[in-house]
DONUVEX-657230 format. One record per residue: residue number from 1; residue in three letters; z, x, y of N, C-alpha, C, O in turn. Coordinates in nm, 3 decimals, padded with zeros to 5 digits, always signed. Layout:
DONUVEX-657230
<r n="NUM" res="ALA" n_pz="Z" n_px="X" n_py="Y" ca_pz="Z" ca_px="X" ca_py="Y" c_pz="Z" c_px="X" c_py="Y" o_pz="Z" o_px="X" o_py="Y"/>
...
end
This chain:
DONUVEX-657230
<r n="1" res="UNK" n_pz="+04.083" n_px="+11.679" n_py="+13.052" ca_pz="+04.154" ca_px="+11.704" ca_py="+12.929" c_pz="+04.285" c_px="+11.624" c_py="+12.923" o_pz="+04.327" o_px="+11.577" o_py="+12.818"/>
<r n="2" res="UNK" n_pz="+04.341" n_px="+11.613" n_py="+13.033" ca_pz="+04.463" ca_px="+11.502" ca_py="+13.050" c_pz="+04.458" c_px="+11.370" c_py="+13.055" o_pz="+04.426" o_px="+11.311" o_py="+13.158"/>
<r n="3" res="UNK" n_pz="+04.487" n_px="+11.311" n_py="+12.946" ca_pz="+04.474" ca_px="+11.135" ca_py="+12.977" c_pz="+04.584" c_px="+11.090" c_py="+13.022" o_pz="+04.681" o_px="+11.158" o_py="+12.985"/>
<r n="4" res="UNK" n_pz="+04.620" n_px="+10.958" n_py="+13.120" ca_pz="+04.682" ca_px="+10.902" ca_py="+13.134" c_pz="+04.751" c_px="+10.783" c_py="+12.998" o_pz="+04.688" o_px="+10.688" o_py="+12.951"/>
<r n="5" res="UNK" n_pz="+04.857" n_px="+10.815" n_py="+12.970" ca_pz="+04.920" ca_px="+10.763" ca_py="+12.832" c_pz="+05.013" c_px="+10.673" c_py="+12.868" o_pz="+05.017" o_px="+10.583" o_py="+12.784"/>
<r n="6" res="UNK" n_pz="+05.095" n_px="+10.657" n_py="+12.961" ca_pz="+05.213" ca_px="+10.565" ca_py="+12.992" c_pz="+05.318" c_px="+10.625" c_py="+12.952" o_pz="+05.330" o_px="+10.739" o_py="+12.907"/>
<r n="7" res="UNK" n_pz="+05.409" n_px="+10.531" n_py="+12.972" ca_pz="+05.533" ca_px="+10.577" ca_py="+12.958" c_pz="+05.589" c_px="+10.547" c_py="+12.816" o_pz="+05.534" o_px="+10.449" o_py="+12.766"/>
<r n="8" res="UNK" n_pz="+05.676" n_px="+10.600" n_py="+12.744" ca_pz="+05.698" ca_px="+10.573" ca_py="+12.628" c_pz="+05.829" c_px="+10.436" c_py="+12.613" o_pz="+05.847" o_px="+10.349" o_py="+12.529"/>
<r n="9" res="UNK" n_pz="+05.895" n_px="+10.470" n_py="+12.727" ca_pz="+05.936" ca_px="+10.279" ca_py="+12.766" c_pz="+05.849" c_px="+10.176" c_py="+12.719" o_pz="+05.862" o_px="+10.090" o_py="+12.632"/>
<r n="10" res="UNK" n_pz="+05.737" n_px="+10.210" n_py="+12.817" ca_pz="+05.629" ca_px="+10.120" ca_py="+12.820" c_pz="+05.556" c_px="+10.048" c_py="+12.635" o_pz="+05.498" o_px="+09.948" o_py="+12.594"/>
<r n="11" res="UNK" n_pz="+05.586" n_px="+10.121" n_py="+12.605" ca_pz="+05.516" ca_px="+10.126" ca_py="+12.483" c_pz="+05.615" c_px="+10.047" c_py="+12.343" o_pz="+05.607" o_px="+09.953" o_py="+12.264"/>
<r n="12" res="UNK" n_pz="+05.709" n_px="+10.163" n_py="+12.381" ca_pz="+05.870" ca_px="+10.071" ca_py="+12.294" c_pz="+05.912" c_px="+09.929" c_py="+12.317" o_pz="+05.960" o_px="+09.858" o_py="+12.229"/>
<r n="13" res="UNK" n_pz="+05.886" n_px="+09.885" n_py="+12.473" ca_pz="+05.901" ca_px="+09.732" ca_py="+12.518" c_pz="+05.784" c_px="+09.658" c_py="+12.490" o_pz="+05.798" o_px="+09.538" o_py="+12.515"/>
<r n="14" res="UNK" n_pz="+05.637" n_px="+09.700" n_py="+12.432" ca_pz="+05.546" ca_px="+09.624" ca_py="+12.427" c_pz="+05.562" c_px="+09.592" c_py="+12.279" o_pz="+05.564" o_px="+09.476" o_py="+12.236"/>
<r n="15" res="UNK" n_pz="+05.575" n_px="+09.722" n_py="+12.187" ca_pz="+05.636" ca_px="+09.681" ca_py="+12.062" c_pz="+05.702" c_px="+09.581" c_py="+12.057" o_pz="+05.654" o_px="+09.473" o_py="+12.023"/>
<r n="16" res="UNK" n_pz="+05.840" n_px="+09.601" n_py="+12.095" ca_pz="+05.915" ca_px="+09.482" ca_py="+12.055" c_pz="+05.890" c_px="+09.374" c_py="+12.117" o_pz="+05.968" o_px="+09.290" o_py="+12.073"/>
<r n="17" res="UNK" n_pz="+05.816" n_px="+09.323" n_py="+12.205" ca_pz="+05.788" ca_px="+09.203" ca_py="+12.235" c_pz="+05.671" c_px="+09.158" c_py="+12.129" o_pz="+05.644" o_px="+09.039" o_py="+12.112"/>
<r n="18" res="UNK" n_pz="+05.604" n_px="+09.265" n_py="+12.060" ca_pz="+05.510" ca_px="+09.241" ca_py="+11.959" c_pz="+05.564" c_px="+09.176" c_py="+11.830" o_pz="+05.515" o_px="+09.115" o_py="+11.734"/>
<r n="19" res="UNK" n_pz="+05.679" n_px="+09.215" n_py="+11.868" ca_pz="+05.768" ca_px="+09.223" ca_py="+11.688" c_pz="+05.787" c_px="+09.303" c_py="+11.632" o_pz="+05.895" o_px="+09.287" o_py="+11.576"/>
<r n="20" res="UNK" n_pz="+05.705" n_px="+09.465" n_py="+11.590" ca_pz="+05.750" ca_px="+09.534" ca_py="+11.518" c_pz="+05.849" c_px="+09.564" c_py="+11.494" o_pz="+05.937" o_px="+09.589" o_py="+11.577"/>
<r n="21" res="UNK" n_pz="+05.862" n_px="+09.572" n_py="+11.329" ca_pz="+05.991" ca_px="+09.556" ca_py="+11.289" c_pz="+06.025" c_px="+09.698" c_py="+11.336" o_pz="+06.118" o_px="+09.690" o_py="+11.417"/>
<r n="22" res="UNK" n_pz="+05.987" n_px="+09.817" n_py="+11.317" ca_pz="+06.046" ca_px="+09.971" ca_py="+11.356" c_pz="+06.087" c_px="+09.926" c_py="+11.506" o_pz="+06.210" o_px="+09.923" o_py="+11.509"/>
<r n="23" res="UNK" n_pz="+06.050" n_px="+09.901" n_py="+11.592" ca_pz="+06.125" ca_px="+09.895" ca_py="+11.764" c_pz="+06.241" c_px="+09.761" c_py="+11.728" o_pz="+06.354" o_px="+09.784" o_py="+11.771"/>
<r n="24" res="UNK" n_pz="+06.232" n_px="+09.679" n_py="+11.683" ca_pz="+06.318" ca_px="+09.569" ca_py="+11.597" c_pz="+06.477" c_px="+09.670" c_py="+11.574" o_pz="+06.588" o_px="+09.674" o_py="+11.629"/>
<r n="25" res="UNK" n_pz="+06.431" n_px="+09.717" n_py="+11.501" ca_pz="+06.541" ca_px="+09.814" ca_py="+11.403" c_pz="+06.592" c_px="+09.938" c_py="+11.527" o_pz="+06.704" o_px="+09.985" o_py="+11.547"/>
<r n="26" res="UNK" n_pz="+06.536" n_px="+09.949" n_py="+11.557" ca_pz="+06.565" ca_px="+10.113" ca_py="+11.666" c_pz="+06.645" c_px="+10.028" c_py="+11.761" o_pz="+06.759" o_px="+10.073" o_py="+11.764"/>
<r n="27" res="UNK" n_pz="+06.629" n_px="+09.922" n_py="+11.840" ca_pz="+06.680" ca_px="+09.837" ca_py="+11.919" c_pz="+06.801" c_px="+09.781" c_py="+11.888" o_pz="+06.889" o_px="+09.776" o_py="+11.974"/>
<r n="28" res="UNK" n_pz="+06.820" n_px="+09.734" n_py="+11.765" ca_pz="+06.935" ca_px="+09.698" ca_py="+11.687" c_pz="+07.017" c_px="+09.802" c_py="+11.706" o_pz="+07.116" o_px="+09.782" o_py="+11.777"/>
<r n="29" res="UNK" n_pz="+06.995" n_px="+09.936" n_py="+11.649" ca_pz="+07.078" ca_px="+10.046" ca_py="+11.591" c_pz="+07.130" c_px="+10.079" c_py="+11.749" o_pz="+07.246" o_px="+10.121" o_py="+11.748"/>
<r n="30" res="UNK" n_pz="+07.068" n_px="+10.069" n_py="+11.894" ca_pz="+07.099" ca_px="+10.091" ca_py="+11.996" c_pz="+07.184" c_px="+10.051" c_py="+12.059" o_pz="+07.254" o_px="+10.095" o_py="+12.149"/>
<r n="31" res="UNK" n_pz="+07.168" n_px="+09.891" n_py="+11.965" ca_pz="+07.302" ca_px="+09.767" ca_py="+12.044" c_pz="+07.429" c_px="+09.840" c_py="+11.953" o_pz="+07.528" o_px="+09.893" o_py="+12.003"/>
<r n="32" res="UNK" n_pz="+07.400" n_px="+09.830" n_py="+11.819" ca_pz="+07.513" ca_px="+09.884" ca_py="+11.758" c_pz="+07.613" c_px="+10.050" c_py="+11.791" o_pz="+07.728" o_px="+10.094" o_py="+11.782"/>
<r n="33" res="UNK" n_pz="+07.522" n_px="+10.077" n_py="+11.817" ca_pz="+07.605" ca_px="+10.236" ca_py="+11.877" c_pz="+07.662" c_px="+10.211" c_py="+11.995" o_pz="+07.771" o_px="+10.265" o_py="+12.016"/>
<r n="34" res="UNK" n_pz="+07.605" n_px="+10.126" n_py="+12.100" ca_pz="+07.674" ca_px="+10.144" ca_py="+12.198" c_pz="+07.795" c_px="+09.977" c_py="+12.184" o_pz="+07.904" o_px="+09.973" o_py="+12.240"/>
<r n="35" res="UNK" n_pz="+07.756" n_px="+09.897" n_py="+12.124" ca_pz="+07.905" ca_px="+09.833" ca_py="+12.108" c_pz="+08.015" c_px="+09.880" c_py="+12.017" o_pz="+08.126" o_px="+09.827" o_py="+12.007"/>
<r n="36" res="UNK" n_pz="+07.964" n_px="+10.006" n_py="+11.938" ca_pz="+08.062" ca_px="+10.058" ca_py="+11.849" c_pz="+08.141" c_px="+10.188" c_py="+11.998" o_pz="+08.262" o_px="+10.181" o_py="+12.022"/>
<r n="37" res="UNK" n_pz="+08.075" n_px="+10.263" n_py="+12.057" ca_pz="+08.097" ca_px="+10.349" ca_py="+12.198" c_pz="+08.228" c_px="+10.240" c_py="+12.257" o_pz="+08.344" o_px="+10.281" o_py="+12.248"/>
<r n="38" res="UNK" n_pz="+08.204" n_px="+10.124" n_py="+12.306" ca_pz="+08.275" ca_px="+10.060" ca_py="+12.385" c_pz="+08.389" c_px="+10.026" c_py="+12.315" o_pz="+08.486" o_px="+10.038" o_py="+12.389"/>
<r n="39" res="UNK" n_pz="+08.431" n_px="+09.972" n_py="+12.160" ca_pz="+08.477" ca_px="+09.965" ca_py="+12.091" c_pz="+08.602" c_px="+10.095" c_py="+12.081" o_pz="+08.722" o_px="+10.070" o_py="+12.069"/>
<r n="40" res="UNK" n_pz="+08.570" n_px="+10.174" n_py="+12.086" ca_pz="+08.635" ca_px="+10.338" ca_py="+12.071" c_pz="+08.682" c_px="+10.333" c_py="+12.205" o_pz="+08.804" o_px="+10.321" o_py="+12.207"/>
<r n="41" res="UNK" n_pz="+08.618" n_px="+10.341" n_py="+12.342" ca_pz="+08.687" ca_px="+10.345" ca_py="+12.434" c_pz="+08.799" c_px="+10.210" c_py="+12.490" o_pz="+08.899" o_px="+10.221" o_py="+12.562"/>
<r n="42" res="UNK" n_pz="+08.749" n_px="+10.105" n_py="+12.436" ca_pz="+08.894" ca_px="+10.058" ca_py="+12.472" c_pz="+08.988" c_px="+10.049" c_py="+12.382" o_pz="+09.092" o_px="+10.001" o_py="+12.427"/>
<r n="43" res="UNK" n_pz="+08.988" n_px="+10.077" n_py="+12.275" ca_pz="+09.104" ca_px="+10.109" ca_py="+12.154" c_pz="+09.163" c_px="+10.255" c_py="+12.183" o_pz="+09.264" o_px="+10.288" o_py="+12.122"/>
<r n="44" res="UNK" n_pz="+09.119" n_px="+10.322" n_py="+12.251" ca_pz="+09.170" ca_px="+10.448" ca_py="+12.302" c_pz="+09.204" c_px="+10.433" c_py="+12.444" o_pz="+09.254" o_px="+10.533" o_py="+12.495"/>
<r n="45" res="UNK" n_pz="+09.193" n_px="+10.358" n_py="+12.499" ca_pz="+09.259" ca_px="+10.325" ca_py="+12.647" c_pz="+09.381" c_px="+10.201" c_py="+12.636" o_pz="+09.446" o_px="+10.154" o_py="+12.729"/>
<r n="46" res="UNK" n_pz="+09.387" n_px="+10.171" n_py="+12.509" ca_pz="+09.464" ca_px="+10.041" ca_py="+12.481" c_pz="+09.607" c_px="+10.145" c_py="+12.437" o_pz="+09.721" o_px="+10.130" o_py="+12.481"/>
<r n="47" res="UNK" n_pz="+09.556" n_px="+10.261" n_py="+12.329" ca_pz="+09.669" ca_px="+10.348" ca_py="+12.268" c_pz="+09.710" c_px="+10.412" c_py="+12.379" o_pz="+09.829" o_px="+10.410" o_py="+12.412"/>
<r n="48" res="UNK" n_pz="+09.617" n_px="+10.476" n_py="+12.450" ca_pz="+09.678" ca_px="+10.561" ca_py="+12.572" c_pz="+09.805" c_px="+10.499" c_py="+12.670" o_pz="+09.903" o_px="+10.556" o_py="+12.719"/>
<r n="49" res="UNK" n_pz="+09.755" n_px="+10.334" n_py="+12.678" ca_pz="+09.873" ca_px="+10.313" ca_py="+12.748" c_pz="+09.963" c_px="+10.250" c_py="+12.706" o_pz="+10.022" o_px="+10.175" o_py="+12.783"/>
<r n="50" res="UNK" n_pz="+09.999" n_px="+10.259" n_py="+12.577" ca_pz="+10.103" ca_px="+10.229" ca_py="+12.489" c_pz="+10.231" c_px="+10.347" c_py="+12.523" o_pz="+10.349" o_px="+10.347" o_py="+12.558"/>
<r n="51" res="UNK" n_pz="+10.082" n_px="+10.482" n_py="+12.473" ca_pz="+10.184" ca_px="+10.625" ca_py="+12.462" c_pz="+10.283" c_px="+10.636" c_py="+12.608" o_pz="+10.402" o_px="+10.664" o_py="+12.612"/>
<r n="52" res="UNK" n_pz="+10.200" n_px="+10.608" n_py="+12.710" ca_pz="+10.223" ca_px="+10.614" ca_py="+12.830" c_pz="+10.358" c_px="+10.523" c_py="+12.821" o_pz="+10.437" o_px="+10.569" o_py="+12.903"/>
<r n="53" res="UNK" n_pz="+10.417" n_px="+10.407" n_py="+12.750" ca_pz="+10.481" ca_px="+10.296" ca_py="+12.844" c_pz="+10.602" c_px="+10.358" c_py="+12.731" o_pz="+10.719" o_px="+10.321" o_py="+12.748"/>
<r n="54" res="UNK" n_pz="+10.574" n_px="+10.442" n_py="+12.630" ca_pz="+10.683" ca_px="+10.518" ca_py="+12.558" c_pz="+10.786" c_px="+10.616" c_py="+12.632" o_pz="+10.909" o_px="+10.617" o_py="+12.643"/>
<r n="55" res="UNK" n_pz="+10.665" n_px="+10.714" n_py="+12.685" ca_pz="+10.726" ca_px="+10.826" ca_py="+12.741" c_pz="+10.790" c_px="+10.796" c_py="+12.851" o_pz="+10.862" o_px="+10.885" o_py="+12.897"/>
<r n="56" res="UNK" n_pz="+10.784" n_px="+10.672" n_py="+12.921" ca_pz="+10.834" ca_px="+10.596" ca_py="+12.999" c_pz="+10.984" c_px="+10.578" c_py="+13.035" o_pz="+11.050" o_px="+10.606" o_py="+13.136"/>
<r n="57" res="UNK" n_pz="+11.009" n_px="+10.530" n_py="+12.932" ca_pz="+11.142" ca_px="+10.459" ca_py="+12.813" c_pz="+11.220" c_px="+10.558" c_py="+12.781" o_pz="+11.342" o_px="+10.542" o_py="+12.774"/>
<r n="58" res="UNK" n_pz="+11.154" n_px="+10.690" n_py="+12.753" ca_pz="+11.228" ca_px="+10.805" ca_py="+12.650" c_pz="+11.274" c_px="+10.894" c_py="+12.792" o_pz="+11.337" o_px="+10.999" o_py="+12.781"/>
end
């Protein structure tokens, strides 16, 4: 009753080496969230040590 199916990696990387545009698009939206993630953390580690070189001073 159990088939062997693979992995759903497996399947998402065969897509997009296929082209489909849906793993296309999901892949995109993946790069974009996480360069928007990295984006936020160093603009918030950039302010942090601004605040820091204030309280410094004061």
């Amino acid at each position: 009753m159990r088939q062997a199916r693979g992995s759903a990696f497996d399947h998402f990387f065969d897509n997009l080496s296929a082209g489909d545009p849906t793993a296309i698009a999901i892949a995109i939206g993946f790069g974009l969230l996480v360069c928007f993630a990295a984006g936020v953390a160093i603009y918030d580690r950039r302010q942090r040590a601004k605040d820091g070189k204030k309280r410094r001073e004061n």
